[in-house]
C-alpha positions as CSV (number, residue, x, y, z in Angstrom):
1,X,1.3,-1.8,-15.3
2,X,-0.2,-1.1,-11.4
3,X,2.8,1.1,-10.8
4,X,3.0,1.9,-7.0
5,X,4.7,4.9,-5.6
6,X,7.9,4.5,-4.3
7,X,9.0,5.9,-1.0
8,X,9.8,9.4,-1.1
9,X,13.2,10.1,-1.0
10,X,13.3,13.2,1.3
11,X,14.6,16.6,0.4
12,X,14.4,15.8,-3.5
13,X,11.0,14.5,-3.5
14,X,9.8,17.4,-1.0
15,X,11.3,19.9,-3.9
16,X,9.3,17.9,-6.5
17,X,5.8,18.3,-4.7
18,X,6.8,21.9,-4.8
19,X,7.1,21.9,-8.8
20,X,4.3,19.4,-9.6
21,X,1.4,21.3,-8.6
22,X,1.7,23.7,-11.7
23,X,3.7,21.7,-14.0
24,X,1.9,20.5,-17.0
25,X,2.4,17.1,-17.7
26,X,3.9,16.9,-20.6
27,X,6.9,18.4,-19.1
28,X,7.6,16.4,-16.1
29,X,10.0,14.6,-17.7
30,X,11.8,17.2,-17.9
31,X,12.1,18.5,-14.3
32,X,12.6,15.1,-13.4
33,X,15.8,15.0,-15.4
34,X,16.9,18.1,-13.5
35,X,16.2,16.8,-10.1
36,X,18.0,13.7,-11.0
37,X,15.5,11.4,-9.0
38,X,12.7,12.3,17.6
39,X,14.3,10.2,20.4
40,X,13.2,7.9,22.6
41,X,14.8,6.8,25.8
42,X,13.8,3.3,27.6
43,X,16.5,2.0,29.9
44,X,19.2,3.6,27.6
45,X,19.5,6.2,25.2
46,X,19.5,4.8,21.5
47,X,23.4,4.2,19.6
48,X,24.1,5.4,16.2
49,X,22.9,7.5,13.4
50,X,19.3,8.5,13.2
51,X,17.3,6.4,10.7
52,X,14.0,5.7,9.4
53,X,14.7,2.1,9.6
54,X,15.4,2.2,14.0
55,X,15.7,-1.5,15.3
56,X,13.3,-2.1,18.2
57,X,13.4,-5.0,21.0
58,X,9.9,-6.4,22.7
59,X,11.2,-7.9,25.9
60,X,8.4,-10.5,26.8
61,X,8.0,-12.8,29.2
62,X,8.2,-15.8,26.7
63,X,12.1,-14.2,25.4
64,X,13.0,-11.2,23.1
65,X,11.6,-10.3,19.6
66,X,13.6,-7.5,17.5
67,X,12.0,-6.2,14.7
68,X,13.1,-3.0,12.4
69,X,10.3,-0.6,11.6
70,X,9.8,1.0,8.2
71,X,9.0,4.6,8.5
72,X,10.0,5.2,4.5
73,X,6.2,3.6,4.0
74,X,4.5,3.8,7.1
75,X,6.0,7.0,9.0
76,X,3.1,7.9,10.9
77,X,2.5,4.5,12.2
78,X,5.9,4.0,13.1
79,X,5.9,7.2,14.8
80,X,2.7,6.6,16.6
81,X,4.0,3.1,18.0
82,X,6.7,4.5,18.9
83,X,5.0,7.2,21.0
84,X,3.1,4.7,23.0
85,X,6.5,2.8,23.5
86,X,8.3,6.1,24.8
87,X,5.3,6.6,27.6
88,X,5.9,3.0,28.3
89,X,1.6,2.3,27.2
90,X,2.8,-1.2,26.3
91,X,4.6,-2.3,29.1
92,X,2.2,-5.1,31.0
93,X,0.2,-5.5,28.5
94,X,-0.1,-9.0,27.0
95,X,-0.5,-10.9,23.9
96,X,-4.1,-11.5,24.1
97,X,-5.0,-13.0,21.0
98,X,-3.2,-16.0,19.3
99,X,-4.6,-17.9,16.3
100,X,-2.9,-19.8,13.7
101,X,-2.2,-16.8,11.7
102,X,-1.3,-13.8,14.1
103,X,0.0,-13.2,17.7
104,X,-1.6,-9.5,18.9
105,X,-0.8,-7.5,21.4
106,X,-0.5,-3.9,23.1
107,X,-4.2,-3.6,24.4
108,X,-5.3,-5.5,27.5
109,X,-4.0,-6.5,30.6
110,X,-3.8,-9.6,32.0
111,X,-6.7,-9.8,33.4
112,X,-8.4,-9.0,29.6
113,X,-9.5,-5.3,30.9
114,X,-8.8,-3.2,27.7
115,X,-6.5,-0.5,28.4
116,X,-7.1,3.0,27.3
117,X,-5.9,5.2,29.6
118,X,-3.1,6.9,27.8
119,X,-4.7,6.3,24.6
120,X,-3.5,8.6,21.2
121,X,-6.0,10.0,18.5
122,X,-6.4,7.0,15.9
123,X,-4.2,7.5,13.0
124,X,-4.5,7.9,9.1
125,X,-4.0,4.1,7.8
126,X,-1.2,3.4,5.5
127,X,-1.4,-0.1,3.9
128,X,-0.9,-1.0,0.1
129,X,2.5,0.8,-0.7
130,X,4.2,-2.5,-1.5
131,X,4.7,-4.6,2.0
132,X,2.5,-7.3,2.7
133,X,1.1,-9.0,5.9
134,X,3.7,-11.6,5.2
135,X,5.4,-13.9,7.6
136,X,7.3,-12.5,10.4
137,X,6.2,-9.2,9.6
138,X,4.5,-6.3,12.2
139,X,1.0,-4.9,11.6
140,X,-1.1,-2.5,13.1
141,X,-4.1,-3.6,14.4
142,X,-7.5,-1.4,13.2
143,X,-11.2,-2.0,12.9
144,X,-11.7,-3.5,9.5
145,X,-14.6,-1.8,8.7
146,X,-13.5,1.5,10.0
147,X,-10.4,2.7,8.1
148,X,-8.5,5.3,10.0
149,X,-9.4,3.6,13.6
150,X,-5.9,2.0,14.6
151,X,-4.5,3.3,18.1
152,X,-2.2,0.9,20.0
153,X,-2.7,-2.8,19.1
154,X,-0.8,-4.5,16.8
155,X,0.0,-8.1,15.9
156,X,2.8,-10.1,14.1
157,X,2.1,-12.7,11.8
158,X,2.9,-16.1,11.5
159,X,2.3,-16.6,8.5
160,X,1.8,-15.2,4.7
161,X,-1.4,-13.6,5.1
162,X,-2.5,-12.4,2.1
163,X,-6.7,-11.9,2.8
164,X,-4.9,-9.2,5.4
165,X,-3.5,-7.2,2.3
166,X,-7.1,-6.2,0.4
167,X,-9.9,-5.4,2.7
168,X,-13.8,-4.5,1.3
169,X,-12.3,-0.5,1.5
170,X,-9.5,-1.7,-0.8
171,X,-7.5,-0.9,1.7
172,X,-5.2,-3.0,4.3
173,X,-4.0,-3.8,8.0
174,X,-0.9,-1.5,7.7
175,X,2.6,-3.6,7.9
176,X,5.4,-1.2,9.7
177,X,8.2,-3.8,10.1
178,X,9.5,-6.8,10.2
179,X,11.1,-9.1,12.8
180,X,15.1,-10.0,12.6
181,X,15.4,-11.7,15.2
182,X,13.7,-14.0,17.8
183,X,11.2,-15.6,15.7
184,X,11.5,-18.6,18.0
185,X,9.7,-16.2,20.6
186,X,6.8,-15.2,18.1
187,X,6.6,-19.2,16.9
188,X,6.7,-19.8,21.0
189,X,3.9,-17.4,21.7
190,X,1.8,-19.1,18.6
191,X,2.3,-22.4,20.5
192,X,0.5,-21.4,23.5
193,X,-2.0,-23.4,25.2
194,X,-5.5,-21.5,24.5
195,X,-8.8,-20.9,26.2
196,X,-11.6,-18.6,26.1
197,X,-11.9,-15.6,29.1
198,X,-15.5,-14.4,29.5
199,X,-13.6,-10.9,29.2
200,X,-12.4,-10.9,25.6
201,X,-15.1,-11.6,22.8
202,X,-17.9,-12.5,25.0
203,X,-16.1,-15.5,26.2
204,X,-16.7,-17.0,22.6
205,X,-13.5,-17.5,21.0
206,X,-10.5,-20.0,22.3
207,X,-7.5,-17.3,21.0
208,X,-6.5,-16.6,24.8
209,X,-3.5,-17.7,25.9
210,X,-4.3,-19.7,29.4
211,X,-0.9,-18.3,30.8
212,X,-0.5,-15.0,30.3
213,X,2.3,-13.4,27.6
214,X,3.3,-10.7,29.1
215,X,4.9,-7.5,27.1
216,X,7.6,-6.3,29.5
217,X,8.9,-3.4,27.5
218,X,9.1,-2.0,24.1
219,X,13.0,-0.9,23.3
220,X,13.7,1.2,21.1
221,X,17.9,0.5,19.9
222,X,19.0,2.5,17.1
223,X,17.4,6.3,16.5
224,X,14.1,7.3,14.3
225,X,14.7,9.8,11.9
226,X,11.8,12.1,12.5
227,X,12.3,14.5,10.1
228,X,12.8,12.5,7.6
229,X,9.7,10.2,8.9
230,X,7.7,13.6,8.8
231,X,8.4,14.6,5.4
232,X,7.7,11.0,4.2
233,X,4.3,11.0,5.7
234,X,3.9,14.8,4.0
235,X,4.7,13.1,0.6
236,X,2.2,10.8,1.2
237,X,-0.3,12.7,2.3
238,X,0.3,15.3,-1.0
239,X,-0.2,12.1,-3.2
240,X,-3.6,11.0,-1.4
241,X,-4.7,14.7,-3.2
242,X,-3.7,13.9,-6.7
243,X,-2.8,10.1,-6.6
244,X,-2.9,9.9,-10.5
245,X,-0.4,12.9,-10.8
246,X,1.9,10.9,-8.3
247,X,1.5,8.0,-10.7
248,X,2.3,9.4,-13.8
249,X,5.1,11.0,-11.6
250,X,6.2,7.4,-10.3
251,X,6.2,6.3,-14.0
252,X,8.4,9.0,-15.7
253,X,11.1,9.3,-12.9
254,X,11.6,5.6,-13.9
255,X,11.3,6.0,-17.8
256,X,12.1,9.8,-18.0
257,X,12.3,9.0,-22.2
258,X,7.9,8.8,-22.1
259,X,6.0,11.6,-22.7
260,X,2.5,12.1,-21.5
261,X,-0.2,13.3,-24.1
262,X,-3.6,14.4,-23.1
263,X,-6.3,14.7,-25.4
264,X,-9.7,17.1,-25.9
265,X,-11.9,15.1,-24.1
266,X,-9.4,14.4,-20.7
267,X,-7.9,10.9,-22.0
268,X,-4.1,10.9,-21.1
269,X,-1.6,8.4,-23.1
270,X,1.5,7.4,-22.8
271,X,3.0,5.6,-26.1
272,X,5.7,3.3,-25.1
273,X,6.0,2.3,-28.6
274,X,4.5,3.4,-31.6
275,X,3.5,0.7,-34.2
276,X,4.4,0.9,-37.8
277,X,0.7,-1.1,-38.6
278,X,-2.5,0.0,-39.7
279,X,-4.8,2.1,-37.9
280,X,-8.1,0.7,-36.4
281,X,-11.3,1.4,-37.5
282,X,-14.5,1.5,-35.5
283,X,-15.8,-1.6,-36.9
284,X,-12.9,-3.2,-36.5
285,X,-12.3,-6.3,-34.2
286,X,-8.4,-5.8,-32.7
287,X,-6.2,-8.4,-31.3
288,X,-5.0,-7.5,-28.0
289,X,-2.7,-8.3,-24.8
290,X,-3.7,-5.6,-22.3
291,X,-3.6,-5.2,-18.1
292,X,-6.2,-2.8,-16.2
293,X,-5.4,-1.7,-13.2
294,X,-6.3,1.1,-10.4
295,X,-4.0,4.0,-9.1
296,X,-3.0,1.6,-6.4
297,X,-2.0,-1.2,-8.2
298,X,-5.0,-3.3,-8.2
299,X,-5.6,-5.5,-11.2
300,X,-9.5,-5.6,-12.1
301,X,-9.4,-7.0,-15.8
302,X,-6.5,-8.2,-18.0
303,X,-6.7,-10.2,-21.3
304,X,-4.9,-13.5,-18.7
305,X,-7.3,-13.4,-16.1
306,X,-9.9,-13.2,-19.4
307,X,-8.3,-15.6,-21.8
308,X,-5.4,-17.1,-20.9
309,X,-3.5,-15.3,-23.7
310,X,-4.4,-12.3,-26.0
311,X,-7.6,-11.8,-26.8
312,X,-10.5,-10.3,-29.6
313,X,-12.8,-7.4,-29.2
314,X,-14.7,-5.1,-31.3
315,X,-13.8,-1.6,-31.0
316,X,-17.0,-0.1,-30.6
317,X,-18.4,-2.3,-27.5
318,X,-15.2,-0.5,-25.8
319,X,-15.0,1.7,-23.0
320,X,-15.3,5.3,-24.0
321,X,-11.5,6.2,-23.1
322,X,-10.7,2.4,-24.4
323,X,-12.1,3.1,-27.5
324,X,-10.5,6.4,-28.1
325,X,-7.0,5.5,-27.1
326,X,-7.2,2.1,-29.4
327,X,-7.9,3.6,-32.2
328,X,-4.9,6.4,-32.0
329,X,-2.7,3.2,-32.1
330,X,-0.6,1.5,-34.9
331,X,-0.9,-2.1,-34.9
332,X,2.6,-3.1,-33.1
333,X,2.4,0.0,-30.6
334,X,2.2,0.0,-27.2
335,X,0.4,2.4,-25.2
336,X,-0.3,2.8,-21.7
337,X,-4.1,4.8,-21.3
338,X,-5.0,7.0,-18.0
339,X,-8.9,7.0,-18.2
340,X,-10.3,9.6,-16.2
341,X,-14.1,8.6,-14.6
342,X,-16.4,10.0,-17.2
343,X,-14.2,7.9,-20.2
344,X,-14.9,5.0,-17.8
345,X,-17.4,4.2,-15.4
346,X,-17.9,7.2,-14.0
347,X,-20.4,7.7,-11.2
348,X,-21.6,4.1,-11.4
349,X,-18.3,2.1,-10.8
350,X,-17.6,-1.3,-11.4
351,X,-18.3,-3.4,-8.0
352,X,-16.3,-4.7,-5.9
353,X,-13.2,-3.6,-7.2
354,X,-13.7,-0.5,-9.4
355,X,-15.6,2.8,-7.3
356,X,-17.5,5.5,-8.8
357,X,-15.3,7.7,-9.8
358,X,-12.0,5.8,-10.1
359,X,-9.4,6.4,-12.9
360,X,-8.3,3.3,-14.8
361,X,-5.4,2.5,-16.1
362,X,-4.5,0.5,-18.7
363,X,-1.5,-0.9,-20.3
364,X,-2.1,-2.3,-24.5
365,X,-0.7,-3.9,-26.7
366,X,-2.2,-3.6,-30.2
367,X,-1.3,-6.6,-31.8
368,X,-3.4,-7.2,-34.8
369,X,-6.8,-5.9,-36.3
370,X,-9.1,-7.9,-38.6
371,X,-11.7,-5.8,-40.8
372,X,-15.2,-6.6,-41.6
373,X,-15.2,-6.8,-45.9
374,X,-17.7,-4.0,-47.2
């Protein structure tokens, strides 16, 4: 269950956003089946083929740190570092801000006087399409309680990071890359003696290195692809519109056998196996093994995280669109339900991890039903 949309893959997935917006969706399956599912110059020009995968090199005053950037998942990040890279924003900047976790950079100088001349608009966020703030990877630095505020700062971490992955927002600090080589320089930079500067946080926090780090250059080595880094961040930006049609998407270009069935009232099932049991009654109490889950993947209730195993309930204290998709099942099926708010928890939500007006998803196995003796 959580399915998480894949990165687009170019040409064919920019044909399928053409087709998708007046498809219904019981025939996606079938137009699925018939799809068959620029440069920057530093001291040299870039070698080989354009990519959305370009290597990069941070030359720092500590050693060398090459990292290669993901613009499949985060193209308008990549893109935007990039840019600041190409009009050489970076270079003299420092690493200002070391803890145990992270090493930033690519904002002050080092005398800890934020730079902003030469600053870009802030960018569109793009966390939570399946990279996490895991060691050794590259993440943009934003305001965490302002989503779509990151400019120039970014930091690599030293470690797993994993309270980096799910802010309040449900969103993330957006990873763009990884490092592949010179960790010794990142691990180097984390070693650093540290001190406050009455410049950076008030003169509160002891993250500043005592002896500068300084960025040199950012070096961009092998070419970004930005066509293909444009039409990725068009893909993505057509499923922030419909998010639960790119889902369902997402889940039949895998399993192009499903069909999607939508009933009267706006409940949309998916039977990935029908049951040969009984049908449940109103009354009844059914046995069941179950995951719920948001269109990004986000678990909020499963019958582990309840019981340990599967568990009892009575059909009637169900959710609305629960309630209704259970008893269409067989015992022995399994279904997968796409609740849509006013089957859920409509304009109320479910804090902290279910909004009003989120779809739910949920993924059932009916495994047994017991029934009340009249």
């Amino acid at each position: 269950m959580g399915s998480k949309f894949s990165p687009p893959d170019s040409e064919r997935m920019r044909n399928l956003m053409m087709t998708r917006r007046t498809l219904p969706a019981a025939s996606i399956a079938a137009v699925l089946a018939a799809l068959g599912l620029g440069c920057l110059t530093t001291v040299a020009a870039p070698k080989g083929p354009q990519t959305v995968h370009p290597t990069v090199k941070i030359k720092t005053s500590l050693g060398e740190i090459t990292l290669e950037l993901d613009a499949e998942i985060a193209p308008l990040t990549v893109m935007n570092f990039l840019d600041y890279a190409r009009d050489g924003f970076y270079n003299g900047t420092i690493f200002h801000r070391v803890t145990d976790a992270v090493i930033q950079g690519g904002g002050y100088t080092p005398e800890l006087k934020e730079k902003t001349e030469g600053h870009r608009s802030a960018i569109r966020e793009e966390s939570r399409r399946g990279r996490k703030n895991e060691r050794g990877t590259i993440t943009m630095y934003r305001n965490p309680l302002i989503r779509n505020s990151a400019k120039s700062q970014f930091f690599i971490n030293l470690k797993d990071n994993p309270s980096l992955d799910l802010l309040r927002d449900r969103t993330a600090y957006t990873v763009f890359g990884h490092v592949t080589n010179g960790f010794d320089v990142v691990k180097k930079i984390g070693d650093s003696p540290l001190s406050t500067h009455p410049n950076y946080a008030a003169g509160l926090l002891d993250v500043v290195p005592v002896k500068p780090v300084v960025i040199k250059s950012i070096v961009l080595v092998t070419k970004l692809d930005r066509r293909l880094a444009k039409l990725n961040a068009d893909a993505f930006r057509e499923r922030e519109l419909d998010p639960v049609g790119f889902w369902i998407l997402d889940l039949l270009r895998n399993n192009p056998e499903l069909k999607v069935h939508e009933s009267a009232t706006g409940l949309r099932y998916i039977d990935h196996r029908v049951g040969s049991g009984a049908f449940p009654l109103d009354d009844d109490t059914v046995e069941i093994d179950f995951v719920g889950t948001l269109v990004d993947g986000t678990e909020f209730d499963s019958s582990v995280t309840r019981w340990n195993k599967p568990g009892k309930l009575p059909v009637n204290t169900l959710l609305k669109g629960l309630r209704e998709g259970i008893l269409g099942m067989r015992e022995g099926g399994v279904r997968t339900l796409i609740v849509p708010p006013e089957l859920g928890f409509a304009d109320l939500g479910k804090p902290p991890l279910i909004h009003p007006g989120d779809t739910l998803f949920f993924k059932i196995e009916l495994l047994g039903l017991s029934r009340k003796e009249k």
